[in-house]
C-alpha positions as CSV (number, residue, x, y, z in Angstrom):
1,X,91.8,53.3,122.3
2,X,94.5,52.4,120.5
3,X,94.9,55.4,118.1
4,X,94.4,57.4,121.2
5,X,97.5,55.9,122.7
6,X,99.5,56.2,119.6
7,X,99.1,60.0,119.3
8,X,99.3,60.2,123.2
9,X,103.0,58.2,122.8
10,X,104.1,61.0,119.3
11,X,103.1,64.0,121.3
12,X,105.2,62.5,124.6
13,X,108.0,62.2,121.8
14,X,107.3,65.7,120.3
15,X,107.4,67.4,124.0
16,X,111.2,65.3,124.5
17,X,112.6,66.0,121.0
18,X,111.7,70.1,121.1
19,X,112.7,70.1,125.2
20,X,116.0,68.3,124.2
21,X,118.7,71.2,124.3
22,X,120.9,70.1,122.0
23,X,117.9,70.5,119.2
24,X,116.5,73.6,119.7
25,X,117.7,76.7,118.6
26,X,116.9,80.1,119.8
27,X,118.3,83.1,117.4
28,X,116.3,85.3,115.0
29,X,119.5,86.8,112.5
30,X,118.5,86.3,109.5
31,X,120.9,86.3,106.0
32,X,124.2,85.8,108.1
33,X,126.0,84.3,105.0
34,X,124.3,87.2,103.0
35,X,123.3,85.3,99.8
36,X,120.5,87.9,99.7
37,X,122.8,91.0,99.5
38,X,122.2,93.3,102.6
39,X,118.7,92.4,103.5
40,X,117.9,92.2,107.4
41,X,121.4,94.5,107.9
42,X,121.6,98.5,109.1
43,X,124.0,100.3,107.5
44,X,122.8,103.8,109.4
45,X,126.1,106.0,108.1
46,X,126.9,104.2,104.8
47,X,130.3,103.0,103.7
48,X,129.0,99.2,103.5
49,X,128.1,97.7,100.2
50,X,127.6,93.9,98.8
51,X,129.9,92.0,96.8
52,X,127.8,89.7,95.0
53,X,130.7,87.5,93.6
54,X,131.8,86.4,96.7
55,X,128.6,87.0,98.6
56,X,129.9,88.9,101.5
57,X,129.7,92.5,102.8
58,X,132.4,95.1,102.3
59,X,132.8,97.7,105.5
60,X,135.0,101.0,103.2
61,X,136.8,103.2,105.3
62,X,135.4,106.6,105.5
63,X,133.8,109.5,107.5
64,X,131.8,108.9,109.8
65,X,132.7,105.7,110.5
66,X,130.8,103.1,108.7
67,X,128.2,100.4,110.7
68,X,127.4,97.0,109.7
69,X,124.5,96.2,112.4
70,X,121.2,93.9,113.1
71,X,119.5,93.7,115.9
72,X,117.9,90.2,117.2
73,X,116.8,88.2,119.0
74,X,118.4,85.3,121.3
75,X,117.2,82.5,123.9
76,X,118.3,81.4,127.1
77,X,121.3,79.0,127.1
78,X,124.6,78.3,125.5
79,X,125.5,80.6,122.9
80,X,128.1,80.6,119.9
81,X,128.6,83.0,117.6
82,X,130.7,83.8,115.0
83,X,132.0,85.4,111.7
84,X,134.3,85.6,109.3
85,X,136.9,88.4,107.9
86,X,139.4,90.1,105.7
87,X,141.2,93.2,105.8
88,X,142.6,94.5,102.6
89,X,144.6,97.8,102.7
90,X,145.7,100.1,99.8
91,X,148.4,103.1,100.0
92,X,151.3,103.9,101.7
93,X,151.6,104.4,105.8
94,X,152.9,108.0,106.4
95,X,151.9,108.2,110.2
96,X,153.1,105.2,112.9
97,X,149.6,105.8,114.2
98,X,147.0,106.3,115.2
99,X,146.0,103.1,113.0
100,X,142.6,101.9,111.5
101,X,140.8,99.7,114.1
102,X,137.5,97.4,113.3
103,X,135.7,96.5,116.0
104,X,132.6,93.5,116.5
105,X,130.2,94.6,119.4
106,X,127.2,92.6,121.1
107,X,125.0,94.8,122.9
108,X,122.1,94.3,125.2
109,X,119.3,96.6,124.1
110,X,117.6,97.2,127.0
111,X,115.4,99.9,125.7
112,X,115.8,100.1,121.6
113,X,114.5,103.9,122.1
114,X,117.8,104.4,124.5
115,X,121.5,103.7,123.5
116,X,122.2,104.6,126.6
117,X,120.5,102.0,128.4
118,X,122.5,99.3,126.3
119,X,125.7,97.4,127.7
120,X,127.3,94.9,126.3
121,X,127.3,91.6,126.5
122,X,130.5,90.2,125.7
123,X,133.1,92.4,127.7
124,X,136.3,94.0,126.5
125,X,139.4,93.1,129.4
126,X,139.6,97.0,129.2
127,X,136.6,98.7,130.7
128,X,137.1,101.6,129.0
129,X,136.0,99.6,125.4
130,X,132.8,97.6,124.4
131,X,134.3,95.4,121.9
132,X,134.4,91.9,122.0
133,X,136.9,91.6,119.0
134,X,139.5,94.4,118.7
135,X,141.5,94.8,115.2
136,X,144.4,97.7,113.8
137,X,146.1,97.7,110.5
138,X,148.8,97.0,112.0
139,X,148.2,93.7,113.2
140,X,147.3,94.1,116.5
141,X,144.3,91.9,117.9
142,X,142.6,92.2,121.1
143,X,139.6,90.0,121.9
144,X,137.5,89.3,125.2
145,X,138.4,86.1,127.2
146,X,135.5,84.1,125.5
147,X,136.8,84.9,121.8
148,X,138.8,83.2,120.0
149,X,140.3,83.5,116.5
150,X,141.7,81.4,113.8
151,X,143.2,83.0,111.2
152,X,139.9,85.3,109.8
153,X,137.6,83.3,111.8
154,X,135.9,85.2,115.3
155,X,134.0,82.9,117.3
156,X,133.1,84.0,120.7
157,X,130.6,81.5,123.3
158,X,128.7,82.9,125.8
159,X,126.0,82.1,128.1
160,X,122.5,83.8,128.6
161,X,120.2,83.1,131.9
162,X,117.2,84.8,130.0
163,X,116.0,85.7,126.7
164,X,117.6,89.0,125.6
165,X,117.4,91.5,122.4
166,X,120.4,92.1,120.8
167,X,122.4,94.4,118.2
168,X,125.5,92.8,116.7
169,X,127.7,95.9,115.4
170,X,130.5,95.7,112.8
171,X,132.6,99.0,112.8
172,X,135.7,100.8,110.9
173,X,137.4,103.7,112.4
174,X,139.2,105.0,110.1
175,X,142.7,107.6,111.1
176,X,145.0,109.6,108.8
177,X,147.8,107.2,108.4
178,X,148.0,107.0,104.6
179,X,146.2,103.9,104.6
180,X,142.3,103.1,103.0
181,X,141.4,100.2,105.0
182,X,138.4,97.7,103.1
183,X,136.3,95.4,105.8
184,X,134.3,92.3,104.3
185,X,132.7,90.2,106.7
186,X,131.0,86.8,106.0
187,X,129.6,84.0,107.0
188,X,128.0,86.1,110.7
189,X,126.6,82.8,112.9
190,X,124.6,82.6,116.2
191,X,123.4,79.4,117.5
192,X,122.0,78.6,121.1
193,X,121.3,75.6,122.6
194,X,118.2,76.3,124.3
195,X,117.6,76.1,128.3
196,X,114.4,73.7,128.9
197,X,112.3,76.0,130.9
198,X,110.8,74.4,134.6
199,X,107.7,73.4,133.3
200,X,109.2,71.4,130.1
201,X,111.8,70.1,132.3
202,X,108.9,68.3,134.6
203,X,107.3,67.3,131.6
204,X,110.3,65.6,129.6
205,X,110.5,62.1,132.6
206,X,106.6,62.5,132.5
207,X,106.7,61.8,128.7
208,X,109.8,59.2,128.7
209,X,107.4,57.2,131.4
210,X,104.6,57.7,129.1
211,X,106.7,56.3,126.2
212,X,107.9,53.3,128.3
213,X,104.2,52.1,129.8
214,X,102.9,52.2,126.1
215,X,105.3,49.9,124.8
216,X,104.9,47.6,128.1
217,X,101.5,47.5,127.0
218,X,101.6,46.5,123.4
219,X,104.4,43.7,124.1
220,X,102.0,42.4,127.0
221,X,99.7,42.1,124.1
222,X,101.0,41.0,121.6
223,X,102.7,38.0,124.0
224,X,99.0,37.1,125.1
């Protein structure tokens, strides 16, 4: 009876440590830091090759625009993501613009057979974009409300009500300014902090309950 008890108590403690939302994680991308080259990245138009000193991904300005992309999957909850990048330019401006512009887009993919059922999930202020993180070679930044950025670091934090599949795009649009803009990006993180769902959430006081009347039992016990 007793062993029965004992595994009874772990698995109560097993269902309150995985239904605790500050220890589960729910995200799928794999080789963010990109020790293993490009593997689990799309590159669908070229222009994106590894640097295997530094362990990072270079984004080269050329036509059509290069992609850096992978698609995943993330849980309902509290979400942070975020990356890390450089942008190294080489020749002389001849043009005040237009100017080279990367760009960081999460998109819902509603249907991975139809683009145009995607939207994206992290707004740009300006409808008329889908960015969340907005960058010319000039300088100029422009980021959604829930982005922030720290010298080359991006972190954005969202929230999701249900379990969605995603496409995280890095892109360089590159103009005829004189310029040859080089992308790397590094260090691509996306953690959530997982949403119990109802029927976890009735079953976390069950087990704490659980927990408690087993140790009453075995002080009672050992006291008699």
């Amino acid at each position: 009876m007793r062993n029965v008890m004992t595994r009874t108590c772990l698995a109560c403690m097993a269902v309150v440590l995985c239904a605790a939302p500050t220890l589960c994680w729910g995200v799928s991308l794999t080789n963010g830091d990109f020790s293993s080259g490009l593997s689990g990245w799309d590159t669908p138009w070229g222009g994106v090759t590894w640097n295997a000193a530094g362990e990072y991904a270079e984004i080269h300005e050329q036509s059509p625009w290069p992609a850096l992309e992978q698609m995943f999957d993330i849980a309902p909850g509290d979400t942070t993501l975020s990356f890390r990048y450089t942008m190294q330019l080489s020749g002389s401006r001849v043009a005040p613009g237009p100017y080279d512009s990367f760009t960081a887009t999460l998109w819902d993919v509603v249907n991975p057979a139809d683009p145009l059922t995607w939207s994206p999930i992290i707004s740009n202020p300006n409808p008329a974009f889908t960015d969340f993180f907005y960058l010319e070679n000039d300088g100029y930044t422009e980021t959604a409300p829930e982005v922030s950025v720290a010298g080359g670091l991006v972190t954005a934090d969202f929230s999701l009500g249900t379990s969605k599949t995603v496409l995280l795009s890095f892109e360089l649009f590159g103009q005829d300014d004189g310029l040859t803009t080089l992308m790397t990006v590094d260090d691509v993180s996306v953690n959530t902090i997982v949403i119990p769902e109802p029927l976890t959430a009735v079953a976390i006081p069950m087990a704490v309950v659980g927990i408690a009347s087993y140790i009453r039992r075995r002080r009672g016990r050992s006291l008699s």
